[in-house]
NUPA-197593 format. One line per field, with one value per residue (C-alpha): x, y, z; residue number from 1. Coordinates in steps of 0.1 Angstrom, whole numbers. Each point is the difference from the previous one (the first is absolute). Last residue first. Example, Ala and Ser with C-alpha at 12.3 -4.5 7.8 and 13.67 -1.06 7.14 Angstrom:
% residues 2
u: 137,-14
v: -11,-34
w: 71,7
resi: 2,1
This chain:
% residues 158
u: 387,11,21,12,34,-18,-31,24,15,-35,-7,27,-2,-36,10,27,-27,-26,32,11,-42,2,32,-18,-30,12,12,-36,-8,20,-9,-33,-31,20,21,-27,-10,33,11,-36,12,30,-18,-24,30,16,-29,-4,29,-1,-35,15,32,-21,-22,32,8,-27,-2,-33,4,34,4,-36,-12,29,-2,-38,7,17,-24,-28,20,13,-43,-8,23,-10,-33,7,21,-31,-21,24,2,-39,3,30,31,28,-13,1,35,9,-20,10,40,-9,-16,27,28,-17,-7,39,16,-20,13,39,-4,-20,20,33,0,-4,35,-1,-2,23,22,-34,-18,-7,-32,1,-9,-31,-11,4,-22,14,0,-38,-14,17,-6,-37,-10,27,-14,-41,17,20,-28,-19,21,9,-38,-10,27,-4,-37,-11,20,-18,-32,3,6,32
v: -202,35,8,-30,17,34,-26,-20,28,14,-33,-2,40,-11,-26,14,25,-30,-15,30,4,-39,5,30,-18,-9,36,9,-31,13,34,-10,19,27,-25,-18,29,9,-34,-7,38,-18,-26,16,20,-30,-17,28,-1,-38,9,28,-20,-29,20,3,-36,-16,-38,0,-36,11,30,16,-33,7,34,-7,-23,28,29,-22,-5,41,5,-24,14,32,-5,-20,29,22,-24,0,37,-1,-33,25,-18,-16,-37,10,6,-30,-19,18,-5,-36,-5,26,-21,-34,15,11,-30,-25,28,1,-43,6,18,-6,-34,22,11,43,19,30,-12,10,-27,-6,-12,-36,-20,21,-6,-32,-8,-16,31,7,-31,3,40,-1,-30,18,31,-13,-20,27,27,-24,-7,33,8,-22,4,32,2,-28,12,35,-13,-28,33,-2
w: -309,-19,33,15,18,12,11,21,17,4,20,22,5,12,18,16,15,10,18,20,12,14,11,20,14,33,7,-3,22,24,1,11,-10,-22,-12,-12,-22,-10,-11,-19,-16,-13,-11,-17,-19,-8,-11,-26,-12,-5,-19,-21,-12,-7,-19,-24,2,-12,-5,9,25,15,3,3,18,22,9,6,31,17,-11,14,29,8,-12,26,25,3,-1,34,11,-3,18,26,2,5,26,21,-5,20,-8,-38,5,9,-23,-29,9,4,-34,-14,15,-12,-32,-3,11,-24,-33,10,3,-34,-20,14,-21,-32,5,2,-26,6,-38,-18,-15,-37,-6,-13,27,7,-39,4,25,34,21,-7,7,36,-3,-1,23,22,3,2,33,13,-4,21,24,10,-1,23,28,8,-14,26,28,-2,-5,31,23,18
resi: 158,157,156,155,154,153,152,151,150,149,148,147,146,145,144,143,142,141,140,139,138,137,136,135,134,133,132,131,130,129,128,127,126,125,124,123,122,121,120,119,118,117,116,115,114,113,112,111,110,109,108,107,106,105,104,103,102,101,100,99,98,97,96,95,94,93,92,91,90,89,88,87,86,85,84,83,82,81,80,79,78,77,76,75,74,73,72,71,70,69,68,67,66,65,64,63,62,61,60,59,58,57,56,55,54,53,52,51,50,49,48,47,46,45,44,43,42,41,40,39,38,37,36,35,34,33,32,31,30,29,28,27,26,25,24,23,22,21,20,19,18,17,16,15,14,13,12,11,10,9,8,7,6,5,4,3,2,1
């Protein structure tokens, strides 16, 4: 596998989970996270991060693989791909979390549901495996965005 390709699988994964979490631990302990009421389909926030280490590693592995089955231009492509599906990833949370807005919120989960639905399809493309590999990944970027609306529907005026 070309170093490139490995570095960006892994790489960004663990960037976006880094900036992600310096975002929502701060995030999750402020006062006005606490005090937002929560639809009943929000989840523990232990799930969070065990639900949130399996996905990178899945996507990291998923990009590798698929990666490995690509021309170097459709690897490139992929490798877009996957920084703006990161950037968007990390984002979510500053938007959350650190700005405290939950109507943008809405549009950036959407919109990392819909990058990471078309991550799926790309790699899928390569080697169906990895596109299969990235489908919890794509289920949990869409319940986050209902999560999120949810949440906005119940805070409205916040």
């Amino acid at each position: 596998m070309e170093p490139r390709n490995l570095a960006t699988s892994i790489g960004l994964p663990v960037a976006a989970a880094a900036l992600g979490s310096v975002a929502t631990s701060t995030g999750m302990r402020s006062l006005w996270y606490r005090t937002l009421r929560k639809p009943s389909i929000q989840p523990p926030g232990p799930v969070f991060p065990i639900v949130w280490t399996g996905l990178y590693a899945s996507t990291a592995w998923a990009s590798a693989d698929a990666q490995s089955m690509m021309t170097p231009a459709e690897a490139t492509v992929y490798r877009r791909k996957l920084a703006l599906n990161m950037a968007l990833n990390a984002g979510w949370c500053f938007s959350f979390f650190r700005g405290q807005q939950l109507a943008p919120s809405i549009a950036v989960a959407g919109a990392l549901a819909a990058s990471t639905a078309d991550l799926a399809r790309t790699a899928g493309a390569a080697s169906p495996r990895a596109g299969w590999a990235l489908v919890p990944y794509t289920v949990w970027n869409t319940f986050a965005t209902v999560l999120t609306t949810a949440i906005w529907r119940r805070n409205r005026g916040r």
